[in-house]
N, C-alpha and C positions, 0 to 999 in steps of 0.2 A: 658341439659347444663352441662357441664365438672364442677364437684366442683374444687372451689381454692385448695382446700388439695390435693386434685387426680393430678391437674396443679402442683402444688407445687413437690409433688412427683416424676413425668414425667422428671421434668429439672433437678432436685435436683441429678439424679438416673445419669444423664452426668456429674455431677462433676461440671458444670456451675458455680453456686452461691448461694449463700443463697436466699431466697424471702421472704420477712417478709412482712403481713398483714399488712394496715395499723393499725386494734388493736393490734398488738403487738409490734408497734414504739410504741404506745400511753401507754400502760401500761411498758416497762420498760425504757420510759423516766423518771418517778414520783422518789420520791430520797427513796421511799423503793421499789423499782419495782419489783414483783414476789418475796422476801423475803422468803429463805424456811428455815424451820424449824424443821422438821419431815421427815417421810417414812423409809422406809428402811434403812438399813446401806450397804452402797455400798464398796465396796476397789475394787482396782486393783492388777493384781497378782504379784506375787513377781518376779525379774526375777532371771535367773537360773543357772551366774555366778557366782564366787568364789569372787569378789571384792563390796564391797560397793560404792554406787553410789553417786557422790556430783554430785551436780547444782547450777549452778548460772544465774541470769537472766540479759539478754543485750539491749542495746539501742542502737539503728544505727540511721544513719541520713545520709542523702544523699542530701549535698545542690548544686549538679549542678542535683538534677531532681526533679521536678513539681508532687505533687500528683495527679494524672490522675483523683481522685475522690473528692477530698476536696480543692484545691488548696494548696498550701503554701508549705514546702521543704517536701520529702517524709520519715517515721518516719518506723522504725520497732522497733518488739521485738523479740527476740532471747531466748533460753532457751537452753543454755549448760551442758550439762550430762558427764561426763567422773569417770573410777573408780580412787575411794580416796582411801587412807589411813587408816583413821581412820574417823570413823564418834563419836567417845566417845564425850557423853556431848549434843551432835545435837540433834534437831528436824527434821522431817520429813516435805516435804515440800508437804504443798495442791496444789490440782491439777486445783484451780482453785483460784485467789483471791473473798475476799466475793463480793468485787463489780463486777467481773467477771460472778462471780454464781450468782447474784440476774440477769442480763440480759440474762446471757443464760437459766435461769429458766420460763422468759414469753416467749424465742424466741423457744426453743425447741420442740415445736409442729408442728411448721412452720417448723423449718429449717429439723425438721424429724419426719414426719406423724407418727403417733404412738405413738410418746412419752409421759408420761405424762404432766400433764399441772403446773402453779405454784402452790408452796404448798406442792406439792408429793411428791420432793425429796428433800434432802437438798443437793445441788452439792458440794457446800462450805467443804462438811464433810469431802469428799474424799480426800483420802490421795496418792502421789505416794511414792516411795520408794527411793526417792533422797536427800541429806540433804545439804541444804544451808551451804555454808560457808566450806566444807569438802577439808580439805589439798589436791589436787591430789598424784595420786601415781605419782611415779616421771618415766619418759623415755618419747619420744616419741612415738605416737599413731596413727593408720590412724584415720581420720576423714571422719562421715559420715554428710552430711548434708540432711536436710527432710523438705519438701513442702507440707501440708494437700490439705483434698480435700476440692474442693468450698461451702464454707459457714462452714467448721470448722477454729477453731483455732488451733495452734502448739499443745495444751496441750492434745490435742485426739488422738498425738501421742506415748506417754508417756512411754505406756507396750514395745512397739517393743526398742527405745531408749531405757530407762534403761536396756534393755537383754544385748546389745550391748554392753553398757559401764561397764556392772559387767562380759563381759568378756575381756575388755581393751582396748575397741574403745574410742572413742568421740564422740560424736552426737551433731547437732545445728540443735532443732528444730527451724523455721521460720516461724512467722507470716503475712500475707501478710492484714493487713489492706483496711479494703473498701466492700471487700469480705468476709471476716473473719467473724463469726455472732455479736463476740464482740474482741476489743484487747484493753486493761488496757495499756494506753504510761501516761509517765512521762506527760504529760500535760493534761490527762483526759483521760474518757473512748470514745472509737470509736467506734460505731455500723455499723454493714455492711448498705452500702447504697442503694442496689440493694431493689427491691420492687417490682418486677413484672419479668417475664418470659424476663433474655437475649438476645437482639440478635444478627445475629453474630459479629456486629461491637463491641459489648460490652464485647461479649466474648473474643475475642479477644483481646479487651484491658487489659482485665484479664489474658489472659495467657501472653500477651507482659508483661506487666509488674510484673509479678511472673517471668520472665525469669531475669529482670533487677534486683529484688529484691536478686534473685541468685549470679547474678554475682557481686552484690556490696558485698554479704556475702562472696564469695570467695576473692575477693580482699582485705577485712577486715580480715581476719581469722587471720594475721600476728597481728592483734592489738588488740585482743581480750584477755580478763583477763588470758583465758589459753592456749595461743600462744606457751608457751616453752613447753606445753606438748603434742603439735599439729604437728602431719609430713607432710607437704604440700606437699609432693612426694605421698602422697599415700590417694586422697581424691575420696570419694563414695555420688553420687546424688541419692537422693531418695526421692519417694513419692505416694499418692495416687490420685486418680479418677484426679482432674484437675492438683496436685501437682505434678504426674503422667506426666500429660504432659509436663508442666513446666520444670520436669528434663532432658529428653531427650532432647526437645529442646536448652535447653542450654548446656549441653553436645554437643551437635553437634557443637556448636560454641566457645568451650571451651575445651583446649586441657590441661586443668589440672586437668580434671574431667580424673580420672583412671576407673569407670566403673560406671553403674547406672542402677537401678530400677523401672522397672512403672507398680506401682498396681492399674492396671486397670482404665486407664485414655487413652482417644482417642490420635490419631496420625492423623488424618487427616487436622489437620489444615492448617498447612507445609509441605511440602516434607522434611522426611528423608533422609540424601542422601545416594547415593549407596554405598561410600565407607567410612559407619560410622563404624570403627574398635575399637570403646573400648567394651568389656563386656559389655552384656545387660542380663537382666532381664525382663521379660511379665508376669507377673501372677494377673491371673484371676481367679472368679468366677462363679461357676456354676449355682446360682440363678439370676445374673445380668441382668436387661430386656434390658439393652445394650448391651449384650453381640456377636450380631452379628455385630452391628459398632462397638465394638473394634476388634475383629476379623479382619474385615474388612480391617479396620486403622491397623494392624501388617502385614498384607501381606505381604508377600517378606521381612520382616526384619531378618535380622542375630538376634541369640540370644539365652538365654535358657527358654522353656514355662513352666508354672506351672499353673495345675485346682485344685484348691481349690472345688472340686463336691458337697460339702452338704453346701457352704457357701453362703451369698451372698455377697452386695457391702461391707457393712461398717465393714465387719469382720476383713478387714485387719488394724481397730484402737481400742480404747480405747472400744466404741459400743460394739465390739464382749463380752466383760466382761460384762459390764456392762446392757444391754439392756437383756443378758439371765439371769442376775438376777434381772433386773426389771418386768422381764415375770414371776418369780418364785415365786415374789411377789405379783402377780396379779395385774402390775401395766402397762406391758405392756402382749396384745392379742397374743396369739399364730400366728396368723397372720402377723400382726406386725411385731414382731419378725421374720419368714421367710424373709419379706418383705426387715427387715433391715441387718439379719448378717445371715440366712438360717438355716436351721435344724437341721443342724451337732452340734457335739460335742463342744463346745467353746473350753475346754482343751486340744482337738483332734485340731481345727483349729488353734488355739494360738499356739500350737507348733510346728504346720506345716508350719505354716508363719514364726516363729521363726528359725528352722531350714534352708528353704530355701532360706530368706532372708540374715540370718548373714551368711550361709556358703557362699552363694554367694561373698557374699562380704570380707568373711575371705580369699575366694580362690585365689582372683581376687587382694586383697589390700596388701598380707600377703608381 
């Protein structure tokens, strides 16, 4: 019989959705759930432009549409990055809040086989390299906007963002609730709902509605706290495994997307069409056990390809850092580890991705 982990891993590896056991609804329902306090000390790497990085975090609301998962109007959160000014006097901003981190600490085995379990790590610790409250530099900026994969939250995208914004972009990472393993909204914490293996009706509701979540951020970007330093002539979709899909797809139906990115997320849900003329990005992984249906799903598309060869899925987020120093510390298996960001060099893949993601979109946005 298939273990649940091994099942878990199968879907998880398509970008689908989170799948959480029911013992890990039941342990981080409790109001200390998974609670960490120890392990390692983890950080994320710095990024590798000349500007200091402000953030600030948004609340969307959308009341002409229905939450597909929960009922009632449908909620995002947002996490805007752009280079500041001055960050003198600031703190650095965690990359997770602590009620954040206590739920992704029980879910994190589930939503990725290998991981340690609660306890091991303190997530809460982690720090990214953004400082709340941070003047922006002042001009206009292109804006890149980013869709995680299924069953993370925006904040797994954090390394690639800050690069982008310390060299003078903007970035809005995007949570999409439901799918997400957990998202912290103004009215409480949300745990993804999913609990068992996708199917396709369900998937699909997932990516329909990541496409919707898109376009209500792009029609918002004029009303957001740093709108005067956003140039809506020159905006970039990106994203990974099902975020991935989500961006092209709306792209295709959005002619104010100027070019967009999909690392490594399927295309076959929808036809592409044949005369999709913005700047595309495909890059993929050498480790990926999907890797011949995405292949598949890019057929015949225009665009530029990139193999990441010693990597595998989750290299292209936050994971690639982090999971090779949790393997360092004996807390995840060499196995594992392949499993989730492949064998290469983290510092080797981080700036590979880093390179050919922001030039793309330097070349394409400038």
């Amino acid at each position: 019989m298939t273990s649940r982990r091994a099942l878990l891993k199968g879907t998880l590896c398509g970008g689908a959705a989170a799948l959480l056991p029911t013992a890990a609804f039941a342990a981080a329902s409790g109001a200390s759930a998974a609670a960490s306090g120890g392990g390692p000390a983890l950080w994320l790497p710095a990024p590798s432009g000349s500007h200091p990085v402000g953030v600030r975090t948004v609340h969307l609301v959308d009341p002409a549409r229905t939450d597909p998962w929960v009922g009632g109007v449908r909620q995002l959160m947002l996490t805007v990055l752009y280079p500041a000014r001055s960050v003198a006097g600031l703190c650095r901003a965690p990359q997770l809040t602590r009620g954040e981190a206590a739920v992704f600490a029980a879910y994190a085995p589930y939503v990725r086989p290998g991981l340690p379990g609660p306890g091991a790590v303190d997530w809460g610790a982690v720090l990214t390299h953004g400082y709340p409250g941070a003047p922006p530099l002042r001009g206009r900026r292109p804006v890149l906007v980013y869709s995680p994969g299924g069953g993370d939250s925006r904040t797994l995208g954090t390394t690639l963002a800050e690069d982008w914004a310390s060299h003078g972009g903007v970035v809005v990472l995007v949570d999409h609730p439901g799918d997400a393993s957990q998202v912290e909204l103004p009215t409480g914490m949300r745990k993804t709902v999913l609990t068992g293996p996708p199917d396709p009706a369900t998937f699909r509701t997932m990516v329909d509605t990541r496409i919707a979540d898109l376009r209500l951020v792009l029609d918002r970007l004029g009303t957001l706290p740093l709108a005067p330093v956003m140039d809506a002539r020159r905006i970039g979709l990106y994203g990974h495994s099902a975020g991935g899909t989500a961006a092209v797809y709306t792209a295709c139906r959005d002619g104010r997307v100027g070019a967009v990115a999909n690392l490594e997320g399927y295309l076959d849900l929808y036809p592409v069409p044949r005369g999709f003329d913005r700047p595309l990005l495909l890059a993929r992984t050498g480790g990926f056990e999907g890797a011949a249906r995405v292949e598949s799903s890019w057929a015949g598309l225009p665009g530029r390809r990139v193999l990441l060869a010693d990597a595998n899925h989750w290299a292209f987020t936050d994971y690639g850092s982090l999971v090779a120093r949790l393997h360092s510390a004996g807390l995840v298996t060499a196995s594992a580890r392949a499993a989730l960001i492949g064998t290469g060099d983290p510092v080797v893949t981080l700036a590979g991705v880093r390179t050919r993601v922001g030039g793309f979109f330097a070349r394409h946005l400038s």
